[in-house]
N, C-alpha and C positions, 0 to 999 in steps of 0.2 A: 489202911493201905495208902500211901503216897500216890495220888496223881501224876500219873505221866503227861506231858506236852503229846498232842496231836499233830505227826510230822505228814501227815499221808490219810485221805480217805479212801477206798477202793468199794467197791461197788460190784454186787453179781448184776446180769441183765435179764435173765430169765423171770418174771413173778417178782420183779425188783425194780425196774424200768422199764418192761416190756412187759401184758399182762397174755400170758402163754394160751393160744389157743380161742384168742377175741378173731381172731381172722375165720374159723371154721366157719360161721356164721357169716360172712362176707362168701366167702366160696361157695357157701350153699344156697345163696340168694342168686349167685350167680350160674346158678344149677354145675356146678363142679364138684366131685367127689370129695371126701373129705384127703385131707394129706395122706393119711396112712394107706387108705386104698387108692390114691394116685401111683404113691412112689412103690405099692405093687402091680400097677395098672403098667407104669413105664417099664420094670421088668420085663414083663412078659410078650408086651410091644417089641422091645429091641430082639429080643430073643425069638419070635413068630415070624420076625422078618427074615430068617438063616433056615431055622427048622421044626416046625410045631410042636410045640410042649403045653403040658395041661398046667393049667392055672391052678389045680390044686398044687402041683408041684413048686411051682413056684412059689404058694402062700408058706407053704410047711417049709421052704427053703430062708424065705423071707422069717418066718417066729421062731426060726433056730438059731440063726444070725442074730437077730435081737438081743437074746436071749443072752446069747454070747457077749456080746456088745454090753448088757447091762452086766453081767459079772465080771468083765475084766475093768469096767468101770469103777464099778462099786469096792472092789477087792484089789485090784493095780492100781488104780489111779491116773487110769489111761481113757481117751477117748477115741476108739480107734476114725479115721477119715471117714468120710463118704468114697471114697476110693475103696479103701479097705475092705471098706463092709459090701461094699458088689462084688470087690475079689472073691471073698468066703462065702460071698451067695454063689457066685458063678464056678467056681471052685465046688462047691456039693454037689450042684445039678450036672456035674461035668460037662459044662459049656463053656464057650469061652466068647469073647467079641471081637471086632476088627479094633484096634486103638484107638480110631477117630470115634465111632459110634461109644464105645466105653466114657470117653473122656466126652461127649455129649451128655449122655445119660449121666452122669455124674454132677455134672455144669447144672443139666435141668434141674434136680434132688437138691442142690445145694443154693440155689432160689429162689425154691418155692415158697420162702418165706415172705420172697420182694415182691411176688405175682399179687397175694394179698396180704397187706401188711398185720400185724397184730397191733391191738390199741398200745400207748405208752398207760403207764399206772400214773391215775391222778394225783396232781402236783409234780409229778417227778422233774418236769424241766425245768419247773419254776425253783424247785430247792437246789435244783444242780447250777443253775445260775448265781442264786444267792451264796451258794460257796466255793465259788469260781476265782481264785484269785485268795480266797482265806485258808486252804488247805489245796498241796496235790489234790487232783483227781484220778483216780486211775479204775482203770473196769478189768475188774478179772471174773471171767464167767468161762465156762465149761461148753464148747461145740455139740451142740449133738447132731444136729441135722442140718445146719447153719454154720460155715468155714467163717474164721474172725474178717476175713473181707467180706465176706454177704452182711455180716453183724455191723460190721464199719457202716456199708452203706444202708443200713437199717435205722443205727444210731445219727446220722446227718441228715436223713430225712427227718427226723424227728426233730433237727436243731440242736440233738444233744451232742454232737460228736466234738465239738468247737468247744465244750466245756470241760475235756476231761486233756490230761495230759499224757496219757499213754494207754494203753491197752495190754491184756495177758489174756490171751487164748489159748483154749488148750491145745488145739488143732497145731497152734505155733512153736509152742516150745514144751509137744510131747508127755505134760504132765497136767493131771485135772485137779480140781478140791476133791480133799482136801489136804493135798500134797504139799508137804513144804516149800518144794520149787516153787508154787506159786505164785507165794505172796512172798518170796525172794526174789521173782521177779520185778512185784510191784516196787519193792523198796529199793531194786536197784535204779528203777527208773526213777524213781523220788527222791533217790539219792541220800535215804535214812536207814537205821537201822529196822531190824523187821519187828523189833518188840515196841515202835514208835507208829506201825500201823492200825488202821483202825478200821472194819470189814463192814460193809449195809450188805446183809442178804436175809432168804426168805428160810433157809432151808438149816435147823439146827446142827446136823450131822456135820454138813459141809460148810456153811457160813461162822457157825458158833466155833463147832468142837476145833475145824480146822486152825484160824483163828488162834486159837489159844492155845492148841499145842506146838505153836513157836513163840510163844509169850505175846502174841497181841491181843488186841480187841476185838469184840464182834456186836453188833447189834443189831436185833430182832427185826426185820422188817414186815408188820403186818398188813401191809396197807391193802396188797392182793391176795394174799391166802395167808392163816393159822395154820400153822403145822404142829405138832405134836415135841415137844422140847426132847426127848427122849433122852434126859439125865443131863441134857448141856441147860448152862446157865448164863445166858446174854448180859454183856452190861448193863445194856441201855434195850429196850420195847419200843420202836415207832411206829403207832397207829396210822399216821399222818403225817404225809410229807411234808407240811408245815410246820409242823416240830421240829424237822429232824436238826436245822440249824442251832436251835436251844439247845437239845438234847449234844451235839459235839461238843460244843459252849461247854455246859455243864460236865461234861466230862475231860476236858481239855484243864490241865493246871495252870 
C-alpha cells in the first residue's frame, strides 16, 4: 500500500490530552461531591427554590436524560447541549425555570470542569510542541459536559491551546465522532483533502473506525487507558507520547 503524505494531525481531548476524571480526587480532598452528584445537587437546588420536589425525583429524571443523551449519541451522532439536556430533565418533571436562573444553572454545569481541573496525559504538551509548525494541529473531540469554549479555556491553561490551529466541537457544528462531518471539518480548516488526515485518539469505535470510514488515518492512543479494538485496526499504537512524533515520521511518505 502506498504511503500517503501527512497534510493534518487532529487530536481527541478526552483520555487523549486530558486524563478524564484526575480532577475527582482534587474535589474530594476539597470535601466537594463528586460531578455527577453535583450537577444533580444543582438540579434540585434551582428547582426547591420555586417549589419542593423530592430528590428522588429528580435522580430518576436525571438517569433518564442520560440515558437518552447516550443513545442519541451513540446511534445519531449527536451530542445534545447542556441546555438541551435540562430542557428534557425539566420537561419530564413538568417544571420549568425563570430564563435567568436556567441559563445560570447551565453556565455553573458547563464549568465544572474549570472549578477542578483534570491532569493533562503525560508528555502531551511536550509532543504537541515538537509538531507544532510540522503538521496542522487540529482538536476534534466530542462535548459532553464541557461546551468547546470551557474546553478552549481548559486547553490554554494547560499551554496547549497556542499549538493547535483550529478546533471541531461537537457542541459547534452539531455532529460528534464518529460522523463524517467531523473530520470534514478539520480538513476544511487545514485546508486538505479529508483522506490526507491523520486522527490521535483513545477510543477504537470513534477515533479508529471514524477515521477510516472517510479514507483517513487513525492512531491508537494508549498512553491513558487500553480499550478494547473491537474489530478496528489502527495504523500506528502510541504508548508514549514521546513516540508519537517518530510514529507520524514513520507513517508520513
Amino acid at each position: 500500500m502506498t504511503k500517503r503524505r501527512i497534510r493534518a494531525v487532529t487530536f481527541d481531548l478526552w483520555d487523549c490530552l486530558f486524563m478524564d476524571e484526575t480532577d475527582e480526587p482534587k474535589r474530594a480532598a476539597a470535601g466537594v461531591p463528586p460531578k455527577s452528584v453535583a450537577r444533580r445537587d444543582l438540579v434540585f437546588e434551582y428547582l426547591n427554590r420555586h417549589e419542593p420536589i423530592s430528590r428522588d425525583a429528580v435522580d430518576l429524571a436525571y438517569a433518564i436524560t442520560d440515558a437518552a443523551y447516550n443513545k442519541v449519541w451513540h446511534d445519531q451522532f449527536v451530542t445534545w447541549t447542556v441546555r438541551e439536556r435540562y430542557e428534557v430533565i425539566l420537561k419530564g418533571l413538568g417544571r420549568e425555570l425563570p430564563e435567568e436562573e436556567l441559563a445560570d444553572l447551565v453556565a455553573t454545569h458547563e464549568h465544572m470542569e474549570l472549578d477542578f481541573r483534570p491532569d493533562p496525559a503525560p508528555g502531551a504538551l511536550e509532543a504537541l510542541q515538537a509538531l507544532k509548525g510540522v503538521y496542522p494541529l487540529i482538536i476534534v473531540s466530542d462535548t459532553i459536559n464541557s461546551p468547546g469554549r470551557a474546553l478552549r479555556e481548559l486547553l490554554d491553561g494547560a499551554g496547549m491551546l497556542a499549538c493547535f490551529d483550529g478546533c471541531v466541537f461537537s457542541d459547534e457544528i452539531g455532529r460528534s465522532k464518529p460522523a463524517p462531518e467531523v473530520h470534514q471539518a478539520a480538513a476544511d480548516i487545514a485546508g486538505c483533502d479529508i483522506k490526507d488526515l491523520i486522527h490521535i485518539g483513545d477510543r477504537p469505535h470513534n477515533d479508529i473506525g471514524g477515521p477510516h470510514a472517510v479514507g483517513a488515518r487513525g492512531v491508537l492512543l494508549t498512553v491513558v487507558k487500553q480499550r478494547p479494538l473491537e474489530g478496528h485496526i489502527p495504523d500506528a499504537i502510541c504508548d508514549d507520547y514521546a513516540k508519537l512524533p517518530a510514529i507520524l515520521k514513520e507513517l508520513d511518505a
